[in-house]
PLY file of the C-alpha trace (Angstrom):
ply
format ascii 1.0
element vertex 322
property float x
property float y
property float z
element edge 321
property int vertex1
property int vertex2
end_header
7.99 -21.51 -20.54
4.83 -22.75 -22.25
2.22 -19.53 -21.83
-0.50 -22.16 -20.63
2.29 -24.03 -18.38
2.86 -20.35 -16.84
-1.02 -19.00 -16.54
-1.36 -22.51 -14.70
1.29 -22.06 -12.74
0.43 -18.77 -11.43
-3.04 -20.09 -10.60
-4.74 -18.27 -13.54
-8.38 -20.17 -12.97
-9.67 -19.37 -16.53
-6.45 -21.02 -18.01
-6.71 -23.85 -15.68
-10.55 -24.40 -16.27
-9.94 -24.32 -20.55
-7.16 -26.85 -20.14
-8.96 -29.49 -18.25
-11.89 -28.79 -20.95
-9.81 -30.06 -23.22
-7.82 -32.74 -21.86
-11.25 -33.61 -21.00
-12.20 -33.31 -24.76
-9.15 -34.91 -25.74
-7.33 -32.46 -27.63
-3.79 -33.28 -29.03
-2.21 -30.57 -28.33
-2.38 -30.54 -24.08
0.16 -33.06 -23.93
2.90 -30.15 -24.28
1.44 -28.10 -21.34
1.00 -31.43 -19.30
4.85 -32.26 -20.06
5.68 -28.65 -19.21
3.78 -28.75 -15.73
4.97 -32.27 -15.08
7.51 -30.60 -12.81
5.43 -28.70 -10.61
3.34 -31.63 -9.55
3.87 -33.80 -6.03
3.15 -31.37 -3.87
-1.03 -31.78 -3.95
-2.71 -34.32 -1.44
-5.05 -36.22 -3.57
-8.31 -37.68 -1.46
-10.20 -40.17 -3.52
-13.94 -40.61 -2.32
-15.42 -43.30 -3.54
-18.69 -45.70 -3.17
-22.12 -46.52 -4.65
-24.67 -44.26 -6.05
-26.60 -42.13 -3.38
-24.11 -42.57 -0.22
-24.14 -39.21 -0.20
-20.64 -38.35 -1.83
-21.29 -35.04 -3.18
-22.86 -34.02 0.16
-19.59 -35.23 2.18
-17.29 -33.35 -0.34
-19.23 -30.28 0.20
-18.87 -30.47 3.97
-15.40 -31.25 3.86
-14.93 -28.00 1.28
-16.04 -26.06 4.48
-13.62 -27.40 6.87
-10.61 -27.55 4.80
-10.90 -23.65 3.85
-11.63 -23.09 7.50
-8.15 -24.19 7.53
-6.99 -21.61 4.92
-6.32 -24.62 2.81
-6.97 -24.20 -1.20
-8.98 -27.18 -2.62
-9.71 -28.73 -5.94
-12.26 -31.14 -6.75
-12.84 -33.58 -9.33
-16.67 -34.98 -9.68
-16.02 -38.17 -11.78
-19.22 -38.58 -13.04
-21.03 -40.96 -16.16
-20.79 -39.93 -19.59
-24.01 -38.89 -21.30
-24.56 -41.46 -23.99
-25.53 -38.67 -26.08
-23.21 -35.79 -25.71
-20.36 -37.42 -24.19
-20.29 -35.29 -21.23
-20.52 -35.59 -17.83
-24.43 -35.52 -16.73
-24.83 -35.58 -12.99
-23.19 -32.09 -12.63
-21.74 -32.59 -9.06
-20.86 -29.02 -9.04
-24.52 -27.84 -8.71
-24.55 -29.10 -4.69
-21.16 -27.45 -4.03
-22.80 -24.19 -5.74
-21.97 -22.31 -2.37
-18.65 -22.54 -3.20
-18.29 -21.64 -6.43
-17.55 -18.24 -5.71
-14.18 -19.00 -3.18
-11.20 -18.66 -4.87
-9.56 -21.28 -2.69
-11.55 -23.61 -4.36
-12.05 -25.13 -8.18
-14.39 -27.70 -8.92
-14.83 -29.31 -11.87
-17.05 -32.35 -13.49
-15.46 -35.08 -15.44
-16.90 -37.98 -17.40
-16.00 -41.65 -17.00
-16.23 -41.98 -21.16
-17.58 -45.28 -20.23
-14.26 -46.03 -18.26
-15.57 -48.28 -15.45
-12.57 -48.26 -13.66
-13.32 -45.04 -12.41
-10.70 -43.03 -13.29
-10.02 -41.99 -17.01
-6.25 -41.22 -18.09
-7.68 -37.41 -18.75
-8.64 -37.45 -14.93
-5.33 -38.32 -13.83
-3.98 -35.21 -16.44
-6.87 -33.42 -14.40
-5.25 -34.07 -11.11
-1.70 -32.97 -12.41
-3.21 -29.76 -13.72
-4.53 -28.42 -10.14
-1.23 -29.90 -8.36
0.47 -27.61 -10.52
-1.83 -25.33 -10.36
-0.92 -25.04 -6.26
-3.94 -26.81 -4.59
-3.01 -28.08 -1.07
-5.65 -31.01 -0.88
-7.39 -32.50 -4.70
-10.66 -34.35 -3.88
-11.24 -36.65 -6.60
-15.14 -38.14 -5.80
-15.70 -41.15 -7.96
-18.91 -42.52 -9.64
-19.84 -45.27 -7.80
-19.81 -48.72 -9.79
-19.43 -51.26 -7.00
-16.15 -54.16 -6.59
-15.25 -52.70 -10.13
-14.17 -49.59 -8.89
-10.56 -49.74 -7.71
-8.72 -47.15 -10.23
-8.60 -44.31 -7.58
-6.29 -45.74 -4.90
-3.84 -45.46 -7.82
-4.22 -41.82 -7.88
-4.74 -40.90 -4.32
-3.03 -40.83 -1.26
-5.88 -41.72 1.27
-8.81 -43.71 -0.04
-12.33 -43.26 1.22
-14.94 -46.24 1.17
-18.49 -44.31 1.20
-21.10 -46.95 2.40
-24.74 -46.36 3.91
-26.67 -48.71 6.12
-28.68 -51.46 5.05
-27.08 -52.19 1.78
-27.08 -55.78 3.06
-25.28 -57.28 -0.20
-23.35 -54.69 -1.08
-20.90 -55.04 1.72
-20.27 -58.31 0.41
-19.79 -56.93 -3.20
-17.45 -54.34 -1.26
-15.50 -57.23 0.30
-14.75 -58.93 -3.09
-13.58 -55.71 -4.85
-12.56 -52.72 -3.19
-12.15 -53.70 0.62
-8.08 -53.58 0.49
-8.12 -50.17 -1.47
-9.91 -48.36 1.42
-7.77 -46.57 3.99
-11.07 -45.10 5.83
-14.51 -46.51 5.51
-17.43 -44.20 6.42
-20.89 -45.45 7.33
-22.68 -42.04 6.14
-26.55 -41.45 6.62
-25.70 -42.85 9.97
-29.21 -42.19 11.40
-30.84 -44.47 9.81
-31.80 -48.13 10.92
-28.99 -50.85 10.69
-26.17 -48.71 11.39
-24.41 -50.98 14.15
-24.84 -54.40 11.42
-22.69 -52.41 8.98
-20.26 -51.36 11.14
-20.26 -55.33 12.64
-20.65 -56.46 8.72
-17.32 -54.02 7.61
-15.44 -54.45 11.05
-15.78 -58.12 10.41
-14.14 -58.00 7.29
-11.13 -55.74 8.40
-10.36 -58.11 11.32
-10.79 -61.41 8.75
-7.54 -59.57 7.10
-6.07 -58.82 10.29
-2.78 -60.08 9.28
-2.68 -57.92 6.63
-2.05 -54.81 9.11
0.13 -56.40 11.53
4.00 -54.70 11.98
2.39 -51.25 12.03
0.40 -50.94 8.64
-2.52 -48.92 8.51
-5.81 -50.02 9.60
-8.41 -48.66 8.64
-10.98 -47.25 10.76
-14.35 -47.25 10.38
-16.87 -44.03 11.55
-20.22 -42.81 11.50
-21.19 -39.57 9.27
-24.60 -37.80 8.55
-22.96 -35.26 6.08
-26.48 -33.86 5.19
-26.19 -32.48 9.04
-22.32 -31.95 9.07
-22.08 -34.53 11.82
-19.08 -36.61 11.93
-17.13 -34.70 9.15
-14.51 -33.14 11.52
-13.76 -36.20 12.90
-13.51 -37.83 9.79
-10.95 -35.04 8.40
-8.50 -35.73 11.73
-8.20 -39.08 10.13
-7.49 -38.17 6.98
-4.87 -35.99 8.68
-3.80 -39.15 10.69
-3.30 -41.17 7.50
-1.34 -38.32 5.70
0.58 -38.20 8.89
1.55 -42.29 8.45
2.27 -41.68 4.62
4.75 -39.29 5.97
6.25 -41.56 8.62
6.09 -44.18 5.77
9.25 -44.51 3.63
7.09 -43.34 0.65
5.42 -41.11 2.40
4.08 -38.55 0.33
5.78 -38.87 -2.75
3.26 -41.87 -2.98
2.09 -40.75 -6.64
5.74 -40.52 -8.03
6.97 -43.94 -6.38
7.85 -46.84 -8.85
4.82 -48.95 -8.63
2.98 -45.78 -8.93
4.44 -44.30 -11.95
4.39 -47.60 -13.60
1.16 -48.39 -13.65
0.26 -44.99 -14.75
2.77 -44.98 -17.55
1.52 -48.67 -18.15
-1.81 -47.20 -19.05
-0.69 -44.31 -20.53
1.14 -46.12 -23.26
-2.11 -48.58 -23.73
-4.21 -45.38 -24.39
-1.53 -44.13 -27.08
-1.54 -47.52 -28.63
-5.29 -47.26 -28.77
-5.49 -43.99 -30.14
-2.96 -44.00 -32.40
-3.54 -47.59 -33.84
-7.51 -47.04 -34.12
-7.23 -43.56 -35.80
-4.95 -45.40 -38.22
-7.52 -48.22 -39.04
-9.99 -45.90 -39.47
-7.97 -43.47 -41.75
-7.30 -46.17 -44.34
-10.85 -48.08 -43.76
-9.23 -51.11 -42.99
-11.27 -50.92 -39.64
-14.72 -51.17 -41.37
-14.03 -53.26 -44.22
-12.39 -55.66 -40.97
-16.33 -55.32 -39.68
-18.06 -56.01 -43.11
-15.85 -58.89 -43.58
-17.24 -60.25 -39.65
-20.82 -59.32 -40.43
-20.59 -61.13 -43.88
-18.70 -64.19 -42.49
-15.57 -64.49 -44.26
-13.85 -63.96 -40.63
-14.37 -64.01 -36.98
-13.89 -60.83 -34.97
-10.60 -63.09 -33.33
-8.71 -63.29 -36.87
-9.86 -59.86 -37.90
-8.15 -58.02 -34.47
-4.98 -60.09 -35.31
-4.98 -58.99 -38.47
-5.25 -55.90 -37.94
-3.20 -55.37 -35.06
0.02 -57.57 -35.16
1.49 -56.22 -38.59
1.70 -52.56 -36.50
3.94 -54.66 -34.01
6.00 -55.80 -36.48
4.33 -59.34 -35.58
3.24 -61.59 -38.28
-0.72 -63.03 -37.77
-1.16 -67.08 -37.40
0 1
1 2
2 3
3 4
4 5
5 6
6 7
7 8
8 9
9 10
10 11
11 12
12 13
13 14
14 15
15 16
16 17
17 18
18 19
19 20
20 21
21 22
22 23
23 24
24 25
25 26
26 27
27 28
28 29
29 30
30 31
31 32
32 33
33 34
34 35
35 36
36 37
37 38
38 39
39 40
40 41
41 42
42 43
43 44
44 45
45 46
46 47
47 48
48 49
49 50
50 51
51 52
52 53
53 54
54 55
55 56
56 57
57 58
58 59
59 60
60 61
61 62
62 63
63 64
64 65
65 66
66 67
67 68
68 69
69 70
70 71
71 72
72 73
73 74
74 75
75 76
76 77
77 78
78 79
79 80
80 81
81 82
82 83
83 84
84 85
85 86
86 87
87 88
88 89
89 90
90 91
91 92
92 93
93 94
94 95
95 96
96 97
97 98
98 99
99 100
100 101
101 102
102 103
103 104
104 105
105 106
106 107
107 108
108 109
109 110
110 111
111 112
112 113
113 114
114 115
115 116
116 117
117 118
118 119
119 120
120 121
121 122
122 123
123 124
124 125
125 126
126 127
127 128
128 129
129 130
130 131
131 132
132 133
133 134
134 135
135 136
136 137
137 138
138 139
139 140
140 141
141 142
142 143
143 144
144 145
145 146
146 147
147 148
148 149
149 150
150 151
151 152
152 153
153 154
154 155
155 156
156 157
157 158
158 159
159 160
160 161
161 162
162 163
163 164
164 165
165 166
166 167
167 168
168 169
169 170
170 171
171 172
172 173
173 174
174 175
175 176
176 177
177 178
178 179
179 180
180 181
181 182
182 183
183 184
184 185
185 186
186 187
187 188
188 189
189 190
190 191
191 192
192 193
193 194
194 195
195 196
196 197
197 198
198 199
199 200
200 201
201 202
202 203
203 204
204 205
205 206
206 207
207 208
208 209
209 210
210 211
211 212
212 213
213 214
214 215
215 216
216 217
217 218
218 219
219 220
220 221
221 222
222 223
223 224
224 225
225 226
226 227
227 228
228 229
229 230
230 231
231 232
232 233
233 234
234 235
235 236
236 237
237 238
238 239
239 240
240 241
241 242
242 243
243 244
244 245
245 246
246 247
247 248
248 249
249 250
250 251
251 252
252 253
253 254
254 255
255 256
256 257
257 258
258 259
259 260
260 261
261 262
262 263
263 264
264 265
265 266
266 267
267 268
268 269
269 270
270 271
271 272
272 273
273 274
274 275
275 276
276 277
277 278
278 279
279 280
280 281
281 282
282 283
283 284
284 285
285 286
286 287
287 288
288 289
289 290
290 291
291 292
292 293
293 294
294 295
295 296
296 297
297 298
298 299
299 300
300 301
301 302
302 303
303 304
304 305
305 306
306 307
307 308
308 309
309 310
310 311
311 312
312 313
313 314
314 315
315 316
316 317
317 318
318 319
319 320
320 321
């Protein structure tokens, strides 16, 4: 066995922290280890927490952190956060407000940057989450820059989606509707002291019962509850439904092998092999130049950015342009 696959394995933290480095950094060479600890993954249960900027998400995951161990539960925790436009790494540093923690060994927390992936969720994040299943984790909390109805990638990657939403964003519940309202398996209303709690919870409850057909013959419905994580109020309760939904996963015929089903696996694999292409493809172009003399030709006008992707693209596919 692969010495990385092994260290990993065994829960070696140091191993575990270089290899997401560079998945993160995108070096060649981790696909080996990731094919080698392929095996050993499945047995993780992967929250995703997601929602707009300043609901409070870090502040929730900490809390949570607390309880779980409480639990003797080990935890790992992915900050999805946005890329610097100058280094190309991850600049909100999530791990700062879970510093407290930082010295458990149950626990491993790491930021990641979105690379200007929108989605959410970046193929190395998903590598990310593979690494600490392998590595043993019981429960992966992947927490999710927040980027509105665009945001949908996570409840591809975890088993119980979280819908983070504070009151008074008025709007935003509508922009919540249009995007990201059937992903969510629990909405919380956090910072639940402040003014126009109960129109949220009317505004999102609204919503859920518009789709009410969507959760009739026993499918989960989501519930809706009241947190003021800054306080720890509400989080325990909050946890006993993510125990409740991991509980109907189970009673579910997919139950928790949710991440290896077939719709699961290819969709993943679907953007796995659209990142290769990518890669591969681009390095290619740029190798020979045929990339930038394909933008010279644009900026000069001899072409239009239309005839100039066919032309470069479609001879690799064994397709012939016009």
């Amino acid at each position: 066995m692969d010495k990385v696959v092994e260290k990993v394995v065994a829960g070696d933290v140091r191993s575990v922290a270089r290899l997401i480095r560079d998945i993160d950094d995108g070096i060649p060479e981790v696909r080996e280890s990731l094919k080698g600890l392929y095996p050993y993954t499945g047995n993780a249960y992967v929250i995703g927490i997601t929602g707009a900027p300043g609901v409070g998400k870090s502040t929730l995951v900490d809390q949570m952190l607390s309880h779980i161990r409480k639990k003797d539960k080990t935890v790992g925790v992915l900050a999805v956060d946005p890329t610097s436009p100058f280094s190309g790494g991850a600049i909100l540093g999530d791990r700062v407000r879970m510093q407290r923690h930082s010295m458990d060994s149950g626990v491993f927390i790491r930021s990641l940057a979105t690379r200007g992936h929108f989605g959410g969720l970046t193929q190395s994040t998903r590598s990310a989450i593979d690494v600490l299943d392998a590595m043993g984790k019981d429960y992966i909390i992947v927490e999710t820059v927040g980027v509105g109805q665009d945001e949908v990638d996570v409840v591809k990657t975890a088993h119980t989606t979280v819908i983070v939403v504070i009151p008074g964003m008025g709007d935003d519940i509508q922009a919540i509707k249009a995007g990201i309202l059937e992903t969510g398996d629990i909405f919380l209303i956090n910072k639940a002291d402040r003014e126009g709690t109960d129109k949220t919870m009317s505004d999102l409850r609204l919503m859920i019962e518009m789709d009410q057909r969507k959760y009739e013959g026993g499918k989960w419905k989501p519930p809706i509850l009241k947190t003021e994580s800054i306080i720890d109020r509400g989080v325990v309760e909050f946890l006993e439904e993510v125990e409740k939904h991991k509980k109907y996963l189970t009673e579910t015929t997919e139950g928790l092998e949710l991440r290896k089903s077939k719709g699961k696996v290819r969709e993943e694999l679907g953007e796995m092999v659209k990142n290769r292409l990518i890669q591969e493809v681009l390095s290619k172009l740029t190798e020979t130049g045929e990339f930038d003399g394909a933008v010279q030709a644009i900026v000069e006008g001899k072409t239009d950015p239309y005839s100039a992707c066919d032309a470069l693209v479609l001879p690799r596919l064994g397709l012939h342009t016009g």
